[in-house]
C-alpha angles and dihedrals in degrees: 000000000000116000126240098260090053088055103050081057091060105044086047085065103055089056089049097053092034085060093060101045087047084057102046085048089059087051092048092049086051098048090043091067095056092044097045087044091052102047086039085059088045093055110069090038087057098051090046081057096058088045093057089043091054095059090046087052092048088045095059111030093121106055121093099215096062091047079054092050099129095233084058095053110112113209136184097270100246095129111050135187123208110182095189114199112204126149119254087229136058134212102093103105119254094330083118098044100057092052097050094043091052093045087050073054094050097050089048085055098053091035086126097077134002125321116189123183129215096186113195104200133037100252093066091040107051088042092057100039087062088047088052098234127162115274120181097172141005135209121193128185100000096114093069097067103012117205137205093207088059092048096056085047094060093036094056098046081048088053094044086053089049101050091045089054093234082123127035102200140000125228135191129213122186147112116264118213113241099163147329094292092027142086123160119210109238130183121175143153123267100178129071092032111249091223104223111245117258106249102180120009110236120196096231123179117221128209093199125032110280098232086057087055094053095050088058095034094056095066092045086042086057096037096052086045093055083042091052098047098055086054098054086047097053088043094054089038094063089033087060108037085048082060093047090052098047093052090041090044087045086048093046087052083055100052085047096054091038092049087048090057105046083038083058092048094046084047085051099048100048090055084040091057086042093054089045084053103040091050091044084050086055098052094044087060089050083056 
């Protein structure tokens, strides 16, 4: 049985560590609101884009040199691009594990041709490098102040490597945020563009020639999708270590109270046993 002093310690521990992970938990909260501000702001501005993108697309479905555009060109997937979106720190659950465990999913499944990976974040990196995949590019410690300016930079190298063939297609892997305890898997392709579908035809004047403007719209098309998702990565990332740190810093709350009763009933057996001796004492005297 431990004695009282070992448990104290314990106990005093706990505290200890309860203490940090309320306070991560704090740091997390606060950097939650500017992410999810700023990936509720990105939002809006990226769907306006595919719909601009979709009434280019209607404009100019019948000319041939925008069916020939080279981030339409569908291609036999050989060559294949995974941008893997991960966080450079733990302690957020299994907000890692999951996307790990679904871009090991991803390679099984293109197993066929070639499957490179361009990991943003260390914790996909550093998985995959032990595992010797193939990485053709890292990113660390983008995803704590995301920037535009970044994401245009990558997305242009990707496009270059895509109109020069040396990749066939283009996929993203990241957690969206959905909402404060919630974070959904996505995968989806980047290259070639997916072109929306046209819901409602809309008679649109141009003041340049629409297949000039597609030309221009699909980079920044690419570049605003590898934006957006940094920021729905950063945004799940603190969503989901703010809720790590509230259940470690809850279970935490429970040692302790579970440490301070048995500590009370270890307190209580050893007077009791010094009563028991003391009175036994007694009677022996009488004796």
């Amino acid at each position: 049985m431990p004695s009282l002093i070992d448990i104290r310690r314990r106990i005093r521990s706990v505290r200890n560590t309860q203490q940090i992970t309320k306070a991560m938990k704090m740091v997390s909260a606060a950097k939650l609101r500017r992410a999810q501000d700023q990936v509720l702001s990105a939002r809006p501005y990226a769907a306006l884009l595919r719909k601009v993108l979709a009434n280019l697309a209607a404009a100019v479905s019948g000319d041939e040199r925008a069916a020939s555009n080279p981030l339409l060109a569908r291609r036999p997937e050989n060559r294949v691009l995974l941008l893997l979106f991960t966080s450079d720190t733990g302690l957020a659950g299994a907000f890692n594990s999951n996307l790990i465990k679904a871009a090991q999913q991803f390679l099984e499944d293109h197993q066929e041709g070639e499957t490179q990976i361009e990991a943003i974040g260390r914790k996909g990196r550093d998985f995959f490098r032990k595992r010797g995949a193939r990485l053709v590019a890292e990113h660390i410690g983008v995803l704590g102040k995301p920037s535009f300016a970044y994401a245009a930079e990558m997305a242009r190298h990707i496009i270059e490597r895509f109109r020069a063939g040396e990749i066939d297609a283009v996929y993203v892997l990241n957690n969206e945020f959905k909402s404060m305890v919630a974070q959904r898997l996505a995968i989806s392709r980047l290259l070639p563009v997916e072109v929306p579908a046209h819901a409602e035809m809309v008679d649109y004047i141009f003041e340049q020639p629409p297949n000039e403007m597609l030309e221009s719209v699909l980079p920044r098309f690419v570049e605003t999708e590898v934006y957006r998702s940094m920021l729905e990565t950063a945004a799940a990332y603190h969503a989901a270590r703010m809720m790590a740190m509230d259940s470690a810093t809850t279970n935490a709350g429970k040692v302790i109270d579970t440490l301070t009763l048995y500590m009370n009933r270890v307190r209580q057996a050893g007077i009791t046993k010094e009563i028991i001796e003391v009175v036994s004492g007694a009677a022996a005297a009488e004796e």
